[in-house]
N, C-alpha and C positions, 0 to 999 in steps of 0.2 A: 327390637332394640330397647322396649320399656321394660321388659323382663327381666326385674334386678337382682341379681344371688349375689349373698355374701362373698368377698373373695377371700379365700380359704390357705394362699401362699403369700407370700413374701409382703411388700410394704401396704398393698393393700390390706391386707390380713391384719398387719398391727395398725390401722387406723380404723377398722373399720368400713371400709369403704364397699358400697354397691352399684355392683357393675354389670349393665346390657352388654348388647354388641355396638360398641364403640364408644356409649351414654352412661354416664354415672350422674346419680342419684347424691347430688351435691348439698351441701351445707356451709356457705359463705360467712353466718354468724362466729362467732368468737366464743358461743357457751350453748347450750343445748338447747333444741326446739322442741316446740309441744308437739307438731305434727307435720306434716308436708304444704300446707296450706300458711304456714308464716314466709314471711319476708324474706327470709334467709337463706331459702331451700330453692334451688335451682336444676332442672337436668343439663348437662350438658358435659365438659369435656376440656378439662386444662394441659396447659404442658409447660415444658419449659428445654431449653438449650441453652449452650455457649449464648451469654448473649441479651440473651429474650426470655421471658416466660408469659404467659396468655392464661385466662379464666373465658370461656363461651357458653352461653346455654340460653335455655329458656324460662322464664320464672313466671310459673303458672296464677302466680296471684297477683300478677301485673298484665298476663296475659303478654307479653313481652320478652324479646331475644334483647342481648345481649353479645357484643363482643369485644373484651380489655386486651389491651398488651402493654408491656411491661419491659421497657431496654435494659434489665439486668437477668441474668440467670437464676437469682433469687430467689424461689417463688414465694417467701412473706410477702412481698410489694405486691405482687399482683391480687393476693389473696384479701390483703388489707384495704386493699384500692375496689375490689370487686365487693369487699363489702359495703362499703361506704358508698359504691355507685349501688347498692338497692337502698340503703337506708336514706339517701338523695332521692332514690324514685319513690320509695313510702312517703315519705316529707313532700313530695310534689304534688302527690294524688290527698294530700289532707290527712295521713295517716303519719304513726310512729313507730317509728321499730328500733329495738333496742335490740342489738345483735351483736355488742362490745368490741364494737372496732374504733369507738369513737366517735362525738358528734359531729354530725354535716351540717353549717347553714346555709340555707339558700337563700343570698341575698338581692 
């Protein structure tokens, strides 16, 4: 499942995206990462429908799952929303992350 190849067709292919069997090798930040080890980088497994869309995963530098959903088909919201819920967990644990989806405070 962690065995991540480029995908080579269709919309994965123009984002870039890499994909196990079932688990993608995610990027919640808003602008590029230095490595897999920042804030923003998560495995897991989004989607969306009529409706709804969802971000899931697990984010190794929290040691922590995650799972968002989203009552619009939209998937900016969730995407935006899943960012901000790790730059809220960086912010919790004492840490910053600056992953341009906008600041969180936690008050």
């Amino acid at each position: 499942m962690r065995k991540y190849e480029p995908m080579t067709v269709g919309w994965g292919k123009l984002i870039h995206l890499y994909y196990g069997a079932g688990l993608m090798a995610s990027q919640a930040a808003f602008k590029p990462l230095s490595n897999v080890t920042d804030w923003g980088f998560y495995e897991g497994h989004g989607g969306s429908t009529y409706g709804f869309s969802s971000s899931q995963g697990f984010i190794p530098k929290a040691s922590a799952a995650f799972s968002l959903v989203t009552n619009t088909g939209a998937g900016k919201y969730s995407a935006v929303a899943t960012c901000r819920l790790l730059v809220a967990l960086a912010e919790s644990r004492g840490e910053r992350a600056e992953l341009g989806c906008g600041e969180v405070l936690l008050v």
